[in-house]
N, C-alpha and C positions, 0 to 999 in steps of 0.2 A: 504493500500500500504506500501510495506518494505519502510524505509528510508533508507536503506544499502550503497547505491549508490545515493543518491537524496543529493548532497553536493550542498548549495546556492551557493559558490560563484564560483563551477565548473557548473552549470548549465547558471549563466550570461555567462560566458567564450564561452559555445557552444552555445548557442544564436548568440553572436558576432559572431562565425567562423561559422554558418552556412550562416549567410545573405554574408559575400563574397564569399561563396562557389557556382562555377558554375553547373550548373544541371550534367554535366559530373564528377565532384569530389566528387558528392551525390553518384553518381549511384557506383566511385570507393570504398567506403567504403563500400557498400553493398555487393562490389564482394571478395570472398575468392578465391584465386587460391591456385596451388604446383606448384614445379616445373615442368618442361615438360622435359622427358630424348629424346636428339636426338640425341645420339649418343651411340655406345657400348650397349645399350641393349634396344630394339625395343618394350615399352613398355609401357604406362602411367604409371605414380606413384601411382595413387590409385589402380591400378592392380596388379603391386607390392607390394604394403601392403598388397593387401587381397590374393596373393600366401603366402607372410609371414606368413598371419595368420592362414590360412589353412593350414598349413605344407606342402607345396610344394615345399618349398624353406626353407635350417635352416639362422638361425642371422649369423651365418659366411658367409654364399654364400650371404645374404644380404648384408652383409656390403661392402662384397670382389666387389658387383653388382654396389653399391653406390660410390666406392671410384675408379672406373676404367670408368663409364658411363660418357657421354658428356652431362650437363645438362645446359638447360636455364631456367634461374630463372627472367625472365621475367623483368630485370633491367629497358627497358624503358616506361613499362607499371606503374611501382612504380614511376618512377620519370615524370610521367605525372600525377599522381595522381588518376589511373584508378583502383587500387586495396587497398583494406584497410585492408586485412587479408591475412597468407600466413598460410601454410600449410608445419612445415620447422623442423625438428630434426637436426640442425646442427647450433650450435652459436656463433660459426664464420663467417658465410656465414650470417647467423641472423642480428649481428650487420653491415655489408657491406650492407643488404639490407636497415634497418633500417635507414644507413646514407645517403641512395640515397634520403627516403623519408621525412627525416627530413631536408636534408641540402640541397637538391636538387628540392626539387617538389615545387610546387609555396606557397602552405599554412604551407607545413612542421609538418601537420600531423604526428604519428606516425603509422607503421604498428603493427599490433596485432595477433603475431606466437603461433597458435593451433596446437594441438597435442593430442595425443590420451593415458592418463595417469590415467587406468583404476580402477591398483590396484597396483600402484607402479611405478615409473621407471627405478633408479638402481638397489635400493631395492626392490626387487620384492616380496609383500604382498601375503598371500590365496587367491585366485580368490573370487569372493565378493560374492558366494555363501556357497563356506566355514568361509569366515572371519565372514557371519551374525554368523555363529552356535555360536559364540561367545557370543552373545547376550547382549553387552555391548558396551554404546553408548561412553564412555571416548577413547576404543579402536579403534574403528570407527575409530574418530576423531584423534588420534595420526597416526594412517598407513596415512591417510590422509594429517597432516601436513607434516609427510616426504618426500609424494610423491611432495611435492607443495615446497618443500624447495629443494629438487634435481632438478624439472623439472624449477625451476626457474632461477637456476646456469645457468642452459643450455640454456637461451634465451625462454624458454617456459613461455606463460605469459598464456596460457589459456589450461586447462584441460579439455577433453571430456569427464567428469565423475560427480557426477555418473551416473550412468545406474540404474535407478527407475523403470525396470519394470516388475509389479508382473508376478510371475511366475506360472503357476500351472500344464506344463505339460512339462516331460521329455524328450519328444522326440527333445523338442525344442533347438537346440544347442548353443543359447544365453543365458538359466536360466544360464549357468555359470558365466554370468556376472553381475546376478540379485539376490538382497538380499533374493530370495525369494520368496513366496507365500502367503504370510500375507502382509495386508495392513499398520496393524498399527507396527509390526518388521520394515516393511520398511521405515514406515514416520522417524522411531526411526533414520534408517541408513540416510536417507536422510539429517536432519538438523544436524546432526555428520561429515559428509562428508563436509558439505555447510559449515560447521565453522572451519575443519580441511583446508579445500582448501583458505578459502577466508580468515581465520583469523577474530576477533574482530573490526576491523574497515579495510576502505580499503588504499592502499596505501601504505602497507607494500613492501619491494622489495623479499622479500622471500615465499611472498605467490600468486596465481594463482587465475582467474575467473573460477568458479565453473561453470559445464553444466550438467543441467536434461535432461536426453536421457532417452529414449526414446518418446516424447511425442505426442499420447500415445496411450496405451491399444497393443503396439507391441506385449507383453509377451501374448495376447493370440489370438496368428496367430492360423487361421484354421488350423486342424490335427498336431499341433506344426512341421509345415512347416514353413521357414523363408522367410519374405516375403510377406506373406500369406496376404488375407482379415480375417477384421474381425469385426462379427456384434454382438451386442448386444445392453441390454438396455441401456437409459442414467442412471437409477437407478445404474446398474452394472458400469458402469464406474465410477459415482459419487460414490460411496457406496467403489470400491475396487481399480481401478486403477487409480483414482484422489489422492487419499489421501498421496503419499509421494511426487508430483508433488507438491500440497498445502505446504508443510512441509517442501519442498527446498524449495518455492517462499519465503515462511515465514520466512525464517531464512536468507534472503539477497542473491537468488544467482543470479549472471550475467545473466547468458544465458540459455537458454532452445533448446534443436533440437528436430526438429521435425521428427516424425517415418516415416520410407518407407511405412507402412499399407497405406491403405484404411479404414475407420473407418464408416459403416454403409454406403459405397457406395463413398463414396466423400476422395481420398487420404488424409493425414493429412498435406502434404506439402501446396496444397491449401485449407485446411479447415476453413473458415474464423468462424464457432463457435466454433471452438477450438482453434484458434491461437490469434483472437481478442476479442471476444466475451466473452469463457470461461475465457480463462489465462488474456489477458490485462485486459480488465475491469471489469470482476465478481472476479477474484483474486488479481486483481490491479498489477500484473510483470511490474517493470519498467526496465529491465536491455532488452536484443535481443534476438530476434527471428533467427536461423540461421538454414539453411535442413540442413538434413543428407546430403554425399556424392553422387551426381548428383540424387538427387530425383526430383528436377523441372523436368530433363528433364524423368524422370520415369511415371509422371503423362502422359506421350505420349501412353506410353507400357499400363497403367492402361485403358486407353482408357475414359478419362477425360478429356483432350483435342488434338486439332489437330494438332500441331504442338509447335516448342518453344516459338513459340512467345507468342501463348495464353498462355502457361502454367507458362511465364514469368508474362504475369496482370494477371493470376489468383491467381499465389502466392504472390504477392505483394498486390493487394486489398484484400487479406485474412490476411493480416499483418506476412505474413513471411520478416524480417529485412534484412538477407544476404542470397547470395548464394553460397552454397561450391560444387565449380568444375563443374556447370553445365554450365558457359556461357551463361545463362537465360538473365541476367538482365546486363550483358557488354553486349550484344548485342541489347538488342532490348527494354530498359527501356526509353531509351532515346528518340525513337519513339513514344511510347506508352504513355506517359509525353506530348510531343508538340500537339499529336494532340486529346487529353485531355480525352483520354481513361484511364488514372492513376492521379487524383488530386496530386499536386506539393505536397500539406501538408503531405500527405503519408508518399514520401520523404522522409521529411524535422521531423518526427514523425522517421523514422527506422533511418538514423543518429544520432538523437539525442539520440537514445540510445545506440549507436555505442561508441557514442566520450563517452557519460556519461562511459560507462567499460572503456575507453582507459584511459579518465583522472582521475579517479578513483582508477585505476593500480600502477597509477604515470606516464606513459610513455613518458605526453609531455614534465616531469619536468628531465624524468632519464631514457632516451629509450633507453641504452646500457648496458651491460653485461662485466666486465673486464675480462681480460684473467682470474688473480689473482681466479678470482669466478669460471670462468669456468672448473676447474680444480679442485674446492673444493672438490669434493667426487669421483674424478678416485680410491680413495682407498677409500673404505666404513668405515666411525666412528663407530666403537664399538656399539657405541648407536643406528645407525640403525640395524647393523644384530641382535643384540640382542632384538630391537624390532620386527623383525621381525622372527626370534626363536618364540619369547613368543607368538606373536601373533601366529605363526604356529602350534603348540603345542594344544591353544587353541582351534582353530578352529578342532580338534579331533573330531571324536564321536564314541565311543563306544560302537556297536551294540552288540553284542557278546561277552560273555564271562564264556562259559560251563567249569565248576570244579573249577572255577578262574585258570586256565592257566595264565593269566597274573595278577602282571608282571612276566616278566621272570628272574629269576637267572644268576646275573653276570656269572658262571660260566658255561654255560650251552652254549654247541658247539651249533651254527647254520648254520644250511642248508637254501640256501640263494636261489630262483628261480622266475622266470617269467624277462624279457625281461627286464621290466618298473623299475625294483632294480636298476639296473644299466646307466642310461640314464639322465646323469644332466641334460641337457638342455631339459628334458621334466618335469621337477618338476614345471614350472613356469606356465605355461596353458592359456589359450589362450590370447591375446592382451596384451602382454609383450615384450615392443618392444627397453626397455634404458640398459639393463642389458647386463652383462660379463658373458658367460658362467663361466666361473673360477671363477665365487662367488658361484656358484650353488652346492648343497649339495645333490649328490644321497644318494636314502637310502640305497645303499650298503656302500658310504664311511659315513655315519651317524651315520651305527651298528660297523664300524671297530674305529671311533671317539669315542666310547664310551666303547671300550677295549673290544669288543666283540672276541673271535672266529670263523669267520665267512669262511662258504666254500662256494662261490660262483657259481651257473651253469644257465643258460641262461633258461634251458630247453625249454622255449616257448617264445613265443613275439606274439603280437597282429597279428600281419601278417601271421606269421610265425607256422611252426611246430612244435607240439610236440614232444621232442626226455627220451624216458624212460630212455635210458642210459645215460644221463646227470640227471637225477634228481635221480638218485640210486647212481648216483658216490657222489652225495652231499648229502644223507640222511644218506648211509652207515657211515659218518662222525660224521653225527651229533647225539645231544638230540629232538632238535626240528627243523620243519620246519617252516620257513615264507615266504610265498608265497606272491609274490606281483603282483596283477592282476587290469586290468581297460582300459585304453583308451588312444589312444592318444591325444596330445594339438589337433592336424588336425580334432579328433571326436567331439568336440565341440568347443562353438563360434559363430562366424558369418558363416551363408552359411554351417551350419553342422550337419542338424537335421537328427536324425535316426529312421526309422519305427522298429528295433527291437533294443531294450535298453536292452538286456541279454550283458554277457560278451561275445568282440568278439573273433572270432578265435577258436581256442582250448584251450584256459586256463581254462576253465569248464573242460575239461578230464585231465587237467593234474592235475588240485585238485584233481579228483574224486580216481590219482594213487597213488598222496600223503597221500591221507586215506587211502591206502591198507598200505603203508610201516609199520603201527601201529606208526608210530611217533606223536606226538602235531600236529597237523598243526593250524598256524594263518594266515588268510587269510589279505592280507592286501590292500583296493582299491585306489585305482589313478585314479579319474576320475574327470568328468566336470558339471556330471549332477547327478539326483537318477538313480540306474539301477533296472532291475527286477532281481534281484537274489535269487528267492524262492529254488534254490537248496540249494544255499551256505547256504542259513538260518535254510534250516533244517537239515542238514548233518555235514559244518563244525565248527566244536566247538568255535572257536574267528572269528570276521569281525570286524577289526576295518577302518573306513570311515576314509580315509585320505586325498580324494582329491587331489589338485594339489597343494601345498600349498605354492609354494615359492621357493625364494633361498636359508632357512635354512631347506627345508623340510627333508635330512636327517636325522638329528641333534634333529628336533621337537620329528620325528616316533620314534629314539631311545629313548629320552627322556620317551616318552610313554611306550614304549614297557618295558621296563627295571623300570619302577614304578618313576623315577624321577622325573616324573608330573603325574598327578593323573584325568584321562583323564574328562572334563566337557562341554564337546560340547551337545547344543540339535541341533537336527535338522532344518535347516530352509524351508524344504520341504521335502512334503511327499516321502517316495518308496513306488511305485504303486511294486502289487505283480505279474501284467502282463503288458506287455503295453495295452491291452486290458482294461487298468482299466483308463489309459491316456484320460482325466484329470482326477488325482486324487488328492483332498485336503480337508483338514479337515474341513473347512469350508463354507460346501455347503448349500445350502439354504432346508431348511425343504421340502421333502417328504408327499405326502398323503399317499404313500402306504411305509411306512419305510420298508427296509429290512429286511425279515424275511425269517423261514422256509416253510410259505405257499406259494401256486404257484405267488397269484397275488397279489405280494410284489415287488419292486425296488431291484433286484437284478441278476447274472447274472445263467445260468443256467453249465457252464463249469467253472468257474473261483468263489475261493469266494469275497464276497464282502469289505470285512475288507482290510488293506494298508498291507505291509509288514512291512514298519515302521513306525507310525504316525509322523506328524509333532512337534516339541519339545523334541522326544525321544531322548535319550541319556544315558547309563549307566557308573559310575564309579565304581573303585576299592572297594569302599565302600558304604553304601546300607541306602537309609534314609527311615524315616516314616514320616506321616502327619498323624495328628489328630486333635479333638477340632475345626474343622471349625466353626468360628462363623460369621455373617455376620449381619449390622445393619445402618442404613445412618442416614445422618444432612440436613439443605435442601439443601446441596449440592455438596454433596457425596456419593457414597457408600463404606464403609469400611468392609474390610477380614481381618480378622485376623486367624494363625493355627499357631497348637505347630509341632515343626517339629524336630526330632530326628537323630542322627547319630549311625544308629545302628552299626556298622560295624569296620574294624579295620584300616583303615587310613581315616588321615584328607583328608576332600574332598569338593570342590564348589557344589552348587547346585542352579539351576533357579529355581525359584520358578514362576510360570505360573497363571494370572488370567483370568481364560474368562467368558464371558455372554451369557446367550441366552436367546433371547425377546419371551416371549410364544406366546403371539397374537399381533400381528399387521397391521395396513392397508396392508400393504406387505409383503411378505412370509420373512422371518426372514432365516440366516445363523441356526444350528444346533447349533453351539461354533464358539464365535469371540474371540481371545486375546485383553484385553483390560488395560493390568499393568503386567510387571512382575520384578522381584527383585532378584540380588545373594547374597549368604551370605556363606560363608566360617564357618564349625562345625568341629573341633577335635574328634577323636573318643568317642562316650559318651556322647556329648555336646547337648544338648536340648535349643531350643530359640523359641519366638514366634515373629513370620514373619506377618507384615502388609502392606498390601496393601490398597491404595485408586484409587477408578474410580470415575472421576467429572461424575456428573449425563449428563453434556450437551456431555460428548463423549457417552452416553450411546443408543443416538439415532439415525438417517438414515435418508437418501435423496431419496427423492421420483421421477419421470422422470420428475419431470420442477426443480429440483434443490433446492426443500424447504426443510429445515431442520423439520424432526419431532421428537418430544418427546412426544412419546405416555405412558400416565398411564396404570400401569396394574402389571402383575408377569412377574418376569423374575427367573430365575435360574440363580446361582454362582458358577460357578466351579475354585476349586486351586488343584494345582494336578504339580506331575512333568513332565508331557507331555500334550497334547491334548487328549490323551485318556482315562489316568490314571488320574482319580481326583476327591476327596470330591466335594457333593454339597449341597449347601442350597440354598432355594427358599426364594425370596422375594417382597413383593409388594411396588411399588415406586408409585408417586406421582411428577410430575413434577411441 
């Protein structure tokens, strides 16, 4: 069990204030509400976030929604002591709530104001599917502590991030908000996030309770529908989608939500072996249990139970702690309690982990926010855009790059086209909800920020038409083109999955007119997810993956583009090269009939079998080699070592990538697991040898009752700059 939050002498403290707590002040900390708008705009508030978030609505008609609507914020419900959590981006209104329940309510409790602080909240970071391509865990953690040091200004004491869950198919329009598709990438991001959010001890006024969401196995909804069921082995869950769950518990974080799925038939909100069983007591989580967004009462629709009230003890005797926005347990906990359908201790077990975050936070010591703070970062420090530049920049990957076309020449006119160039307020992507548009950095004003010549034309947009005579008026001008094509924030996210993941619209034809001009063309993407773009890959000469990347994302791309940074992103998930190939990930469990040229082989008979991109790919301006793999263990290690060369003519980063694959074991084994990888920065010319170690006890897998195995035998070592590309050497182990 973490001791993160396990403080003696705040644990007497909640002892004491549970035994004067009446069963009514129990069941209010368990309830999260928001406010309720009743007037000026005929809506709930979470229906209003999720039009935000879907683009049906921009941050200006939001705001303009918020500051003219009539809302109740449930004053005598706080100050009867019937709610312990709010649901509140405003801290002003934060701290008024805050004093009704501290100065007003019988025990004086504080409230505990969550928020949804993804990958950023002024400064708005990469979407956390671009920031993994970074692949360093320091970085993680710094976008991290920024978001936790802004959203804490603003009365936010608890972050709904991160989002833990693996990803492995595109269609699904939450991987945008997911490190990814490897287990162990993610466990990396997960205790990076949990120590950027929560800080070294807790108690700090500048940092936030950290939330694992999805939990779990959300990221693999059936047909990457959102939403969706989804069955599999306990092995697979243990083996892939447990492990960055473990790796936030472990590193101290508060809270855990639980996923809308159904997990093997039984929703996750009431899942008592996944909410008690696995996480509390087989992982020891001392911090709460809290659902998603009215998932209690979803379990009706799942058709798990009949009504709220069951679905109230059914979530509560499965040890879900709170409930957000359902009304489950204000209603009918209090029933279910007297006539002793819910043992008291339950209770008196989900408070106690309530108060333990609150008082942990500091909140009963300092549950207010001064104006003085609230107002700390209306102008953004230096120090944040800048990290969030560098991070953007990083998050790059460089798919593409026929004749080395890039970089490009300061002096060299550009022809500037596709919709998405021009469109600050879409560089930030999905669940970016604290930011100024006017911080936001198109990459049209990115390439003029960086003294380009740039002739700008719309030509096309996602929705919208191709028009020829707009992209002739802008080529005629120029040396080269850059095209900037991909997706809108509304195409991924929540509630966003798409059955064909090609580019939509027409911006496939209007590249295809850009190759007729004879000019460069650089293809450059904006998106949320991998797309299937087998044309772009064979026809146009640069793709560079840019994603959604923030509020300096113009500023990053020119950087890129123009050689300023030396682009080092690998992939954190594969491109399938059809969606037909959805799921596609590198690390699928071993084949009897491997893919091949014969008929009755694993493969498909219209589409090939191979990814468009592998997982870890990524190219730079400059070009390395690996050689000399050597590979040799102690009892309890194995060690890689390779000499690794900068063949090329600029200095450039490079991951270096370690995986394993178990040749025989009781259970069919992944093909290639990542199990260590390491960057190192070479000057042109520069040779160094790179080592890696894998503890032999990560080397082995969970079987479906959850035992750890380390089976003897051979395994194979692959180091390599991708998942696909890579030296290997076979070794036999001995545990």
């Amino acid at each position: 069990m973490t001791n993160f939050w396990l403080i003696p002498d705040n644990e007497k403290r909640i002892d004491d204030l549970i035994d004067k707590m009446t069963l009514e002040e129990k069941i209010g900390q368990m309830t999260q509400l928001s406010p309720s708008i009743v007037g000026g705009f005929d809506l709930p508030f979470p229906e209003l976030i999720e039009m935000l978030t879907e683009g049906r609505i921009g941050q200006e008609e939001f705001k303009k929604i918020m500051q003219n609507a009539e809302m109740d914020y449930r004053e005598d419900q706080i100050r009867a002591g019937k709610i312990g959590s709010f649901l509140l981006n405003n801290p002003t209104k934060a701290n008024e709530l805050q004093r009704i329940a501290v100065e007003e309510s019988r025990l004086g409790i504080p409230l505990i104001f969550g928020f949804d602080v993804i990958h950023g909240f002024k400064t708005v970071f990469p979407i956390p599917l671009a920031e993994a391509c970074i692949w360093d865990e320091d970085i993680f953690a710094q976008t991290a502590r920024i978001s936790a040091r802004e959203a804490r200004s603003h009365n936010i004491h608890w972050a709904f991030s991160p989002m833990l869950d693996v990803s492995r198919d595109a269609r699904w329009g939450r991987i945008a908000e997911s490190p990814g598709e490897d287990p162990f990438l993610a466990s990396v991001y997960a205790r990076a996030k949990v120590r950027g959010l929560q800080g070294n001890a807790p108690g700090a006024d500048d940092h936030v309770a950290a939330c694992l969401k999805h939990y779990i196995a959300y990221g693999a909804a059936e047909s990457g529908q959102d939403y969706n069921t989804v069955s599999m082995a306990d092995s697979l869950l243990y083996n892939v989608y447990l492990p960055p769950f473990q790796s936030g518990v472990a590193a101290g974080a508060a809270t855990v939500m639980s996923a809308f799925n159904d997990y093997n038939g039984v929703p996750c909100t009431i899942n008592e072996f996944l909410l008690r069983d696995l996480l509390k007591e087989r992982l020891g989580f001392a911090g709460f249990v809290v659902s998603d967004a009215n998932s209690i009462d979803d379990c009706i629709r799942h058709g798990s139970t009949a009504d709220l009230e069951e679905a109230a003890l059914k979530s509560c005797l499965a040890g879900l702690d709170m409930d957000m926005n359902s009304h489950a347990y204000s209603t009918y906990l209090k029933k279910l309690v007297e006539q002793g359908d819910i043992p008291s201790e339950l209770l008196d077990d989900a408070v106690r982990r309530i108060l333990r975050i609150k008082m942990g936070l500091g909140l009963f010591d300092h549950p207010y926010v001064s104006q003085e703070k609230m107002s700390l970062y209306d102008v953004l420090p230096d120090e944040h855009i800048e990290l969030a530049r560098e991070t953007a920049r990083r998050s790059i990957v460089l798919l593409k790059n026929e004749d080395n076309i890039l970089p490009i020449d300061q002096s060299r006119r550009v022809a500037l086209i596709g919709e998405l160039a021009d469109l600050p307020e879409e560089v930030v992507g999905s669940w970016a909800m604290g930011f100024n548009v006017t911080d936001c950095v198109s990459i049209r004003q990115g390439l003029l920020n960086a003294g380009l010549e740039v002739f700008y034309e719309k030509t096309c947009g996602v929705a919208s038409p191709f028009d020829p005579d707009e992209l002739q008026r802008a080529a005629d001008r120029a040396d080269v083109i850059i095209a900037v094509v991909g997706e809108l924030i509304s195409m991924s996210g929540e509630a966003a999955s798409r059955a064909d993941i090609s580019l939509p619209g027409q911006q496939e034809t209007m590249l295809k007119a850009a190759l007729k001009t004879g000019k460069p063309v650089i293809a450059v993407l904006m998106n949320g997810r991998p797309l299937a773009i087998p044309w772009l890959k064979d026809h146009v000469p640069v793709i560079v993956e840019a994603w959604q990347l923030g509020i300096q994302m113009g500023n990053a791309v020119a950087d890129v583009l123009l050689g300023d940074y030396n682009p080092s992103g690998k992939l954190s998930c594969t491109f399938p090269a059809q969606v037909g190939q959805c799921p596609r990930y590198y690390n699928h469990p071993s084949t009897g009939r491997p893919g091949a040229k014969s008929k009755f082989s694993s493969r498909y008979l219209d589409a090939p079998l191979e990814p468009l991109f592998p997982f870890g790919f990524g190219l730079s301006y400059t070009t390395f080699s690996y050689d000399n793999l050597k590979v040799e263990q102690t009892a309890d290690q194995v060690l890689a070592s390779v000499e690794i060369s900068n063949t090329g003519k600029y200095a450039g980063e490079e991951t270096v990538q370690l995986y394993i694959q178990d040749i025989t074991a009781s259970l069919v084994r992944p093909v290639k697991e990542l199990k260590a990888f390491t960057k190192i920065l070479l000057q042109p010319g520069q040779r160094t040898t790179v080592s890696l170690a894998v503890p032999k006890a990560h080397m082995g897998f969970y079987n479906n009752t959850m035992d750890h195995r380390l089976e003897d035998g051979a395994f194979n070592i692959y180091v390599g700059t991708n998942s696909r590309d890579c030296l290997q050497e076979r070794i036999d182990i001995a545990f």
